[in-house]
C-alpha positions as CSV (number, residue, x, y, z in Angstrom):
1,X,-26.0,36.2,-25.5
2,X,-27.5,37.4,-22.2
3,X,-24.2,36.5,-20.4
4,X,-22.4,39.0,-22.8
5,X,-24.2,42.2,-23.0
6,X,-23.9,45.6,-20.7
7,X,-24.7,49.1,-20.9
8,X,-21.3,49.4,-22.7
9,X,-22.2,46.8,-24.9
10,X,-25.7,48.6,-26.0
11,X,-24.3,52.3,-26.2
12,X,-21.8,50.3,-29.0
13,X,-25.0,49.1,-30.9
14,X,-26.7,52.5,-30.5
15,X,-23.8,54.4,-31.8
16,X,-23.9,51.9,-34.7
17,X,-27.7,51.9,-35.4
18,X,-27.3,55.8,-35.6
19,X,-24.9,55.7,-38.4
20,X,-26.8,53.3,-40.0
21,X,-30.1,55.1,-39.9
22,X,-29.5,58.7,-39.9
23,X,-31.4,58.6,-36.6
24,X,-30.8,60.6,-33.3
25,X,-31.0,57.4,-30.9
26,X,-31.7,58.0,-26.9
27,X,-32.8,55.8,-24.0
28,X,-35.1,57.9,-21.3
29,X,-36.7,56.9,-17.8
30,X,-40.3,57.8,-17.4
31,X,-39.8,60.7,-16.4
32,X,-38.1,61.8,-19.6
33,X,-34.2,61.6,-18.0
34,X,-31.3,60.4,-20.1
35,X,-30.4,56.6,-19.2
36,X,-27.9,56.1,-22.2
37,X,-25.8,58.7,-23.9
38,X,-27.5,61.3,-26.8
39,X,-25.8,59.2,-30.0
40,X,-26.1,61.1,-33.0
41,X,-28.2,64.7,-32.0
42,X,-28.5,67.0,-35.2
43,X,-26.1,69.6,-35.0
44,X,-29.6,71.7,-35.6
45,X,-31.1,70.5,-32.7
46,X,-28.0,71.1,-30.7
47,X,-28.1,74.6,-32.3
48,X,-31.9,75.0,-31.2
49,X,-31.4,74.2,-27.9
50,X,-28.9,77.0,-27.3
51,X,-31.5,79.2,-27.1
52,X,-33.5,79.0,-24.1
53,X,-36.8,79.8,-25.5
54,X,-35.9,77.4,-28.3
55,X,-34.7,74.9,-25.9
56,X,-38.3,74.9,-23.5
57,X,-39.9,74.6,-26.9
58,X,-38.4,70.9,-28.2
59,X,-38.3,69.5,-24.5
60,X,-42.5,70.3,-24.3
61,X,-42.8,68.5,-28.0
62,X,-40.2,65.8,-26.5
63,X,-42.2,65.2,-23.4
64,X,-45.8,65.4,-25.3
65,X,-44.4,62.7,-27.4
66,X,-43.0,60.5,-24.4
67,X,-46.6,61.0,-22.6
68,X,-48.6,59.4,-25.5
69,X,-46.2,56.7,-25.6
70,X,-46.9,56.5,-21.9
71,X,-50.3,56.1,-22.1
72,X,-50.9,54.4,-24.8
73,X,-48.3,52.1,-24.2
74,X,-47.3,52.0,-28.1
75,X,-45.1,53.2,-30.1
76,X,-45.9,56.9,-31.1
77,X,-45.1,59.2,-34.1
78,X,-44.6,62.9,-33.5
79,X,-43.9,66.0,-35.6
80,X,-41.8,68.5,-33.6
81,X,-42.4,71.9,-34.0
82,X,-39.5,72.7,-36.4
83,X,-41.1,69.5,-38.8
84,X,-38.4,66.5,-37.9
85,X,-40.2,62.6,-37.2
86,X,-39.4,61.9,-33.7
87,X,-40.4,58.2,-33.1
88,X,-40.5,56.8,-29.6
89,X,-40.6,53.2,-28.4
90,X,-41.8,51.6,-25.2
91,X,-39.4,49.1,-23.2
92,X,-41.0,46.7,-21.3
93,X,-39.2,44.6,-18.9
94,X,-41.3,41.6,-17.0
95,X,-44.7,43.4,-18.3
96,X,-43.7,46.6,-17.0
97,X,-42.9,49.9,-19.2
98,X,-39.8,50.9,-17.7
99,X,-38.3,53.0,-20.0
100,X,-38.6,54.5,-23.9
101,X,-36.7,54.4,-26.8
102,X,-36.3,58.1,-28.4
103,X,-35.1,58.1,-32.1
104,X,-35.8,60.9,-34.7
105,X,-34.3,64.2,-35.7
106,X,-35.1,63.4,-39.3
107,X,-36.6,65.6,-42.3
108,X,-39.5,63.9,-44.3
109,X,-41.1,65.2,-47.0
110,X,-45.0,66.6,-47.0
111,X,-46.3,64.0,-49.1
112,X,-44.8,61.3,-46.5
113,X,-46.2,62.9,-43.9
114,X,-49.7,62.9,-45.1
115,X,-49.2,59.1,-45.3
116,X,-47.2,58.8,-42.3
117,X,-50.0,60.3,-40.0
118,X,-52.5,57.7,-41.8
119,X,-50.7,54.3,-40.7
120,X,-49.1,55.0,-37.8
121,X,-50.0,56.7,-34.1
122,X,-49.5,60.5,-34.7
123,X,-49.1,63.4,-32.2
124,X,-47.8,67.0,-33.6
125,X,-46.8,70.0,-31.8
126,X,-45.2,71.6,-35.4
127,X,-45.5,75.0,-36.1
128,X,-45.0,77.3,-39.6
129,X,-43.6,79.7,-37.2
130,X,-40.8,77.2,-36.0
131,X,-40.2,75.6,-39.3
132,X,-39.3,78.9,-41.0
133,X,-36.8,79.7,-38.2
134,X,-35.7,76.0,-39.0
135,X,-35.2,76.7,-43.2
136,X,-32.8,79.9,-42.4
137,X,-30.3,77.6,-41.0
138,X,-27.8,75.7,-43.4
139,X,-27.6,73.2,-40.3
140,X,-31.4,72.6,-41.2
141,X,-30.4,71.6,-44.7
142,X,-27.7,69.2,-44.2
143,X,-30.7,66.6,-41.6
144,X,-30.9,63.3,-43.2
145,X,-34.2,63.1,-45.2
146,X,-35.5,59.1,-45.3
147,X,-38.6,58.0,-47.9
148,X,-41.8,56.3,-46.4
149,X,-40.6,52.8,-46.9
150,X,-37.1,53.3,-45.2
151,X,-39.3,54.6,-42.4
152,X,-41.3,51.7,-42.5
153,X,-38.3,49.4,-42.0
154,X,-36.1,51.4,-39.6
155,X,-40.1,51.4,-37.3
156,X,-39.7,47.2,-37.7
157,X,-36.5,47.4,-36.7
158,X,-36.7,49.1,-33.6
159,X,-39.8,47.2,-32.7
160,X,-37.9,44.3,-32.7
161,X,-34.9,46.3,-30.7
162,X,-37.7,47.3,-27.9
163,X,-39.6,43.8,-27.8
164,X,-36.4,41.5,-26.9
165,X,-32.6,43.1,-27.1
166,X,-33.0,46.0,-25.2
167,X,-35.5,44.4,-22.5
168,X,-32.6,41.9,-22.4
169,X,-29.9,44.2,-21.7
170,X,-31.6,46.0,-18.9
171,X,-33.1,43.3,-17.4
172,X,-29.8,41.2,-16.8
173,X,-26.9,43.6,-17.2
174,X,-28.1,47.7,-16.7
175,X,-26.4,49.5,-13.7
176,X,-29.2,51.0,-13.7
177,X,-31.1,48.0,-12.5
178,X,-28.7,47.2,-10.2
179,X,-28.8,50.4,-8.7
180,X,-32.5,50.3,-8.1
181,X,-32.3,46.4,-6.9
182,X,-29.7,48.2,-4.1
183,X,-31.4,50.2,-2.9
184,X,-34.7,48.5,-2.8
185,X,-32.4,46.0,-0.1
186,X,-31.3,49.0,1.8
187,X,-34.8,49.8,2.2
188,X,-36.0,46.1,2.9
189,X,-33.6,46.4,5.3
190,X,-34.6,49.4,7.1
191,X,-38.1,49.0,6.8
192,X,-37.7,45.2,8.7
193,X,-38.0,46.5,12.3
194,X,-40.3,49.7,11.1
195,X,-43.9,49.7,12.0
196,X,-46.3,50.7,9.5
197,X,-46.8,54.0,10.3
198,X,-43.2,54.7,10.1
199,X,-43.4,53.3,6.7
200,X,-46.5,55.3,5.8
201,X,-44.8,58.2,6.8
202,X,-41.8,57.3,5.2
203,X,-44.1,57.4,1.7
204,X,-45.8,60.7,2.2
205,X,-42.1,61.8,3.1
206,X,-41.2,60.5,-0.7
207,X,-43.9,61.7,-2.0
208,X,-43.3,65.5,-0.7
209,X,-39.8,65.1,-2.6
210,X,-40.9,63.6,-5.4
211,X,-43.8,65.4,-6.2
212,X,-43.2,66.5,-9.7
213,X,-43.1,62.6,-10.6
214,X,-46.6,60.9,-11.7
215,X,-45.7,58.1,-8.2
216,X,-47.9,55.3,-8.6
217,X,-49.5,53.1,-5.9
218,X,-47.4,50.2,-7.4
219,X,-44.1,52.3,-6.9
220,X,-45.0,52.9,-3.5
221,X,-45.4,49.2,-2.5
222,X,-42.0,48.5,-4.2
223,X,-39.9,50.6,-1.7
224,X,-42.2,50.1,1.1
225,X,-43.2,46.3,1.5
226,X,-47.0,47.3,1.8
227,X,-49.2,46.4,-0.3
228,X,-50.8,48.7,-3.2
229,X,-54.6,47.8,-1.5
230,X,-53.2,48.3,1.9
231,X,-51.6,51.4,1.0
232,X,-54.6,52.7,-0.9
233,X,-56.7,52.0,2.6
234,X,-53.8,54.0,4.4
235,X,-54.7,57.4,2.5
236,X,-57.9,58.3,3.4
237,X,-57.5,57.0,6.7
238,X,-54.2,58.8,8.1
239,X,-54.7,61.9,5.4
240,X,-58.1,62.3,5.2
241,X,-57.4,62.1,1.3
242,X,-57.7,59.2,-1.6
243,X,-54.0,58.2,-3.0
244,X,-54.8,60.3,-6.1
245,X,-56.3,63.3,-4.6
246,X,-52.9,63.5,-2.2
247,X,-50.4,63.2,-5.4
248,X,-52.6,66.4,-7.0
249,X,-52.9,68.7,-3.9
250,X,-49.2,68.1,-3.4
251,X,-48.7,69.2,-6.8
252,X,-51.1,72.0,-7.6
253,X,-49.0,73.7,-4.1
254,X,-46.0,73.5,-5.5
255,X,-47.7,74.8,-8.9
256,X,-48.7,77.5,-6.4
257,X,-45.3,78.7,-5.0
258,X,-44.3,79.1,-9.1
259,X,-47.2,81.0,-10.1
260,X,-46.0,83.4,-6.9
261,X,-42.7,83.3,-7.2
262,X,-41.7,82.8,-10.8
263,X,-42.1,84.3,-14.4
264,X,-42.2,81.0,-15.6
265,X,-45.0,80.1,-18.3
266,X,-47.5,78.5,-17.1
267,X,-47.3,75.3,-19.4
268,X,-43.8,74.8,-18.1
269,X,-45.4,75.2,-14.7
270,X,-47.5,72.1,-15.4
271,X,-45.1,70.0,-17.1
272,X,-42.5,70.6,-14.0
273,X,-45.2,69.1,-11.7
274,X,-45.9,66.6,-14.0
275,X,-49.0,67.4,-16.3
276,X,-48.3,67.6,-19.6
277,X,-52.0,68.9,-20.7
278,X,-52.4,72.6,-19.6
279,X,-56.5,72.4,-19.8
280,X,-56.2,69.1,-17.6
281,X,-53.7,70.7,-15.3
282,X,-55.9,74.1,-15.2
283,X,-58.8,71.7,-13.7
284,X,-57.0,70.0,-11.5
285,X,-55.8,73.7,-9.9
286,X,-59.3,75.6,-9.7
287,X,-60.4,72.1,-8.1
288,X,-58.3,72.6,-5.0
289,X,-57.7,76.6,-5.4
290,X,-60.9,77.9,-6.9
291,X,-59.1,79.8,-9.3
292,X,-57.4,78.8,-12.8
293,X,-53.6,79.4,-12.2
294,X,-53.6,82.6,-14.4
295,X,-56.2,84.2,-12.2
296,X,-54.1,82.7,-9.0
297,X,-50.8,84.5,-10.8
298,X,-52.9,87.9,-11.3
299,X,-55.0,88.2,-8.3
């Protein structure tokens, strides 16, 4: 079976498992980019996101949704804020969460809610204001609607999807993968007569570009060679700053040039640099500025 299955091969099944289940089915990176093609979106969602206000409005209830699944490395139920079940699974390839599994765009009623939020993990960012928008379209009418017990099954199902097949697929056959394996040899092969302050600097480099990814120590060691506790030494001693406080002051500065420079809200502020709690992300700013980023945009 390994020997046989691609990417091709899985966007096939995904197209298939959509029609099946009524479901809008999606693979995602970490970081919330598309690593399989949209199968299935609601011609309401699509709708919805023509709008740009709309649009910023379902990709902060998409990412809230992906960053509970992130960090509680489960699967995680979430009500958007026009009341659809978005449902999004962890991949896990050689212990590692690599990717999610995104599928949802589906009505349910009240009563299955209720019951819903009781067995399962729950997050909501719905809104009465957004569901009303939602009712005056006929597009609205014509989602899906599943009972509690098909839910039940279609969860088991992609449990079992997220556990073994799609691991499977990535693991021996993605392009993805074979990308990334690449390119980590390019950089093996540069880094094989680099000192290691040329490869420290080559990180904080990365980082600076980077900087509105969540980089983690272990990252760093993959396309470097060094090791996570050597690398963690490295910080304070060439920067003057821990691994964690680097990552933030890099972040809470670019933060700064949108709060300057932009009209941009300032939850979309955070989520660009990569917080996706405001009152977290607020901290972290009057931590290094001294002033929470609305008194920073006014002052």
């Amino acid at each position: 079976m390994d020997s046989i299955y691609t990417k091709n091969d899985w966007e096939k099944i995904q197209e298939t498992l959509s029609k099946v289940t009524g479901f809008s089915i999606i693979i995602l990176n970490l970081s919330g980019r598309y690593l399989s093609s949209t199968c299935a979106c609601q011609k309401f969602c699509l709708e919805i996101r023509k709008n740009f206000e709309l649009k910023k409005v379902c990709e902060r209830s998409d990412q809230q949704c992906l960053a509970h699944c992130r960090t509680s490395n489960q699967f995680y139920i979430h009500q958007c804020p026009f009341n659809l079940l978005n449902i999004v699974f962890p991949i896990h390839v050689q212990e590692k969460h690599i990717a999610s599994l995104f599928v949802g765009q589906i009505r349910l009623s009240k009563q299955d809610w209720e019951l819903l939020k009781k067995e399962f993990p729950f997050s909501t960012s719905y809104s009465p204001k957004y569901e009303e928008i939602a009712k005056q379209s006929s597009l609205y009418q014509d989602i899906s609607s599943h009972t509690l017990e098909e839910i039940q099954s279609f969860i088991r199902l992609f449990q079992e999807l997220t556990r073994s097949i799609i691991p499977k697929i990535i693991e021996e056959k993605s392009e993805i993968t074979l990308q990334k394996e690449i390119e980590k040899k390019m950089l093996e092969l540069e880094f094989a007569t680099t000192t290691t302050q040329e490869r420290f600097e080559f990180l904080l480099d990365y980082l600076h570009r980077e900087r509105k990814k969540n980089c983690t120590l272990e990252e760093l060691s993959d396309i470097s060679g060094l090791s996570k506790s050597y690398i963690s030494m490295l910080f304070p001693k060439r920067t003057g700053y821990r691994f964690s406080e680097y990552c933030q002051r890099l972040k809470v500065e670019e933060a700064s040039k949108q709060l300057k420079n932009t009209t941009l809200p300032i939850q979309d502020i955070a989520m660009e640099v990569g917080f996706y709690d405001v009152s977290y992300f607020s901290k972290i700013f009057k931590k290094y500025n001294g002033l929470t980023p609305k008194q920073y945009r006014n002052q």
